[in-house]
C-alpha positions in Angstrom: 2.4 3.9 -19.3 4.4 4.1 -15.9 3.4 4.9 -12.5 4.7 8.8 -12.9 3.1 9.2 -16.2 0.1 8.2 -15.2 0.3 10.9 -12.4 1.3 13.3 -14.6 -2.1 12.6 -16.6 -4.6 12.1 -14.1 -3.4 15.7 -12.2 -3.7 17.5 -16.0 -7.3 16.3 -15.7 -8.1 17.2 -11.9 -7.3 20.5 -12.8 -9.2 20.5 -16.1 -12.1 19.4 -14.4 -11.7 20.8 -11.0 -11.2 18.2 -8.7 -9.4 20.0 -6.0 -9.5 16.5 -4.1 -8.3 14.7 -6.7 -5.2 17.5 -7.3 -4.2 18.0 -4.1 -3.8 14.0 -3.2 -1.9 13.7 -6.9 0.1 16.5 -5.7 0.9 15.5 -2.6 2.0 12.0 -4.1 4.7 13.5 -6.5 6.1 15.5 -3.6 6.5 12.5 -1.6 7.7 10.4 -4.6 10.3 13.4 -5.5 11.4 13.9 -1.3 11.8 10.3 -1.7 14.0 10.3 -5.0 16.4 13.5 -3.6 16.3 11.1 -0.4 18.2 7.7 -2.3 19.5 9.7 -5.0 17.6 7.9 -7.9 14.8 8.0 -9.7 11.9 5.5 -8.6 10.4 3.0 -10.8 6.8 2.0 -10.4 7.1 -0.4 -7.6 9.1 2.0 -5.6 6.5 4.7 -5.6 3.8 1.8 -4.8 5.5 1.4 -2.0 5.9 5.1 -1.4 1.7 5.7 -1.6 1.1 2.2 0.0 3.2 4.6 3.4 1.0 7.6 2.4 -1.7 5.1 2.8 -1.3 3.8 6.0 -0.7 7.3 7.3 -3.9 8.0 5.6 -5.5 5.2 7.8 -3.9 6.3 11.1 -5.6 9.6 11.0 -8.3 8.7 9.5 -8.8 6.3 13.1 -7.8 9.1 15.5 -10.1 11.8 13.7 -12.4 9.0 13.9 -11.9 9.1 17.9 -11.9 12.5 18.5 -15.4 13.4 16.4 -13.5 15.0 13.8 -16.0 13.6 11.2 -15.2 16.7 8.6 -11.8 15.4 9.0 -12.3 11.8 8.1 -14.6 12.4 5.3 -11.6 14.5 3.6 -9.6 11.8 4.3 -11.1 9.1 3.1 -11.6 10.4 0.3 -7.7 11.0 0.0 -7.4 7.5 1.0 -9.8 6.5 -2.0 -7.5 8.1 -4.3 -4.3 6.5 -3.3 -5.9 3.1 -3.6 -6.4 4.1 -6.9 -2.7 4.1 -7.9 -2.4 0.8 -6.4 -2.8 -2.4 -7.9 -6.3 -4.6 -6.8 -5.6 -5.9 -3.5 -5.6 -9.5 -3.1 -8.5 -11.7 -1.7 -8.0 -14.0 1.6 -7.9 -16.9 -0.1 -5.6 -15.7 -2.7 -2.9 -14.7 -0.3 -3.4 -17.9 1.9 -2.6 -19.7 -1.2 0.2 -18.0 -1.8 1.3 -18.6 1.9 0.8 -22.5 1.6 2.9 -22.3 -1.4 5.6 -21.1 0.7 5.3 -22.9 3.7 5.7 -26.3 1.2 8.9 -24.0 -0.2 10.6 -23.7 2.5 9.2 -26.9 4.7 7.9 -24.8 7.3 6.5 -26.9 10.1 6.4 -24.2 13.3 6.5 -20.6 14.4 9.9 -20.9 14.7 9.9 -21.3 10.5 8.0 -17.8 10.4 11.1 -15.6 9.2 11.9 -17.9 6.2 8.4 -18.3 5.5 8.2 -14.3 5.5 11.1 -13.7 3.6 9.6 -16.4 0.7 6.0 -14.6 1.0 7.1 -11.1 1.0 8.3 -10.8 -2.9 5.5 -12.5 -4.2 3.0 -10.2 -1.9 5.0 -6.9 -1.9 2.3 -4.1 -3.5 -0.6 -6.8 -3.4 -1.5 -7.7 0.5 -0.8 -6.1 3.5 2.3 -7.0 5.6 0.4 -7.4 9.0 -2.2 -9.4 7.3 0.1 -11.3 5.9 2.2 -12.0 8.9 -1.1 -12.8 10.5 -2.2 -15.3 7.9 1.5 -16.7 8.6 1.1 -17.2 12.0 -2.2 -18.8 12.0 -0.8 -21.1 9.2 2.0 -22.2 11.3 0.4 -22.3 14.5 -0.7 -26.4 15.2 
């Protein structure tokens, strides 16, 4: 079953069951998934709407830090709870380790030996992480594997 199917399914049973949470965060990712389908004319396939939640997500995070700030702690519970349910529809993130070893496989790809190396390193990590890590930890890792 693909990404949209499974959408289709999981908002049937939010509103079977109630889950107003639940519905309104499914809801909210169709209509970002459809805006984003009128947008490249084109319908999406499941790793194109990953990476349409995985922005949803991060937005998600963003608020959830300045509600955070401002003692809006109604606010980030809601939130987070949204946040919970887009991680949901993504696949398990990968462990440190994993994505380091990923990294090193790279680095021996490409024959990385300095910073300067960083973009092709990037553009040899970034396929194989795409969905799985995120890209500032990744570029992170990167750096710290390239620095001497």
């Amino acid at each position: 079953m693909g990404l949209e199917e499974r959408l289709v399914d999981e908002m049937k049973q939010a509103m079977r069951s109630s889950d107003k949470v639940r519905l309104s965060t499914i809801r909210m990712i169709r209509t970002a998934v459809k805006n984003k389908e009128i947008e490249l004319r084109k319908q999406l396939d499941d790793e194109e709407i990953q990476r349409v939640i995985q922005g949803m997500l991060r937005r998600n995070e963003e608020s959830i830090e300045q509600f955070r700030l401002g003692g809006r702690m109604d606010l980030v519970e809601k939130e987070s709870q949204e946040a919970d349910i887009l991680k949901s529809f993504l696949p398990q993130a990968l462990s440190t380790e994993e994505i380091v070893k990923v990294i090193d496989e790279s680095i021996q790809e490409t024959q990385a030996s300095s910073l300067k190396d960083l973009g092709k390193v990037m553009k040899s990590v970034m396929p194989k992480l795409t969905g799985k890590a995120d890209g500032k930890v990744i570029n992170q890792l990167v750096k710290e594997r390239l620095s001497p």
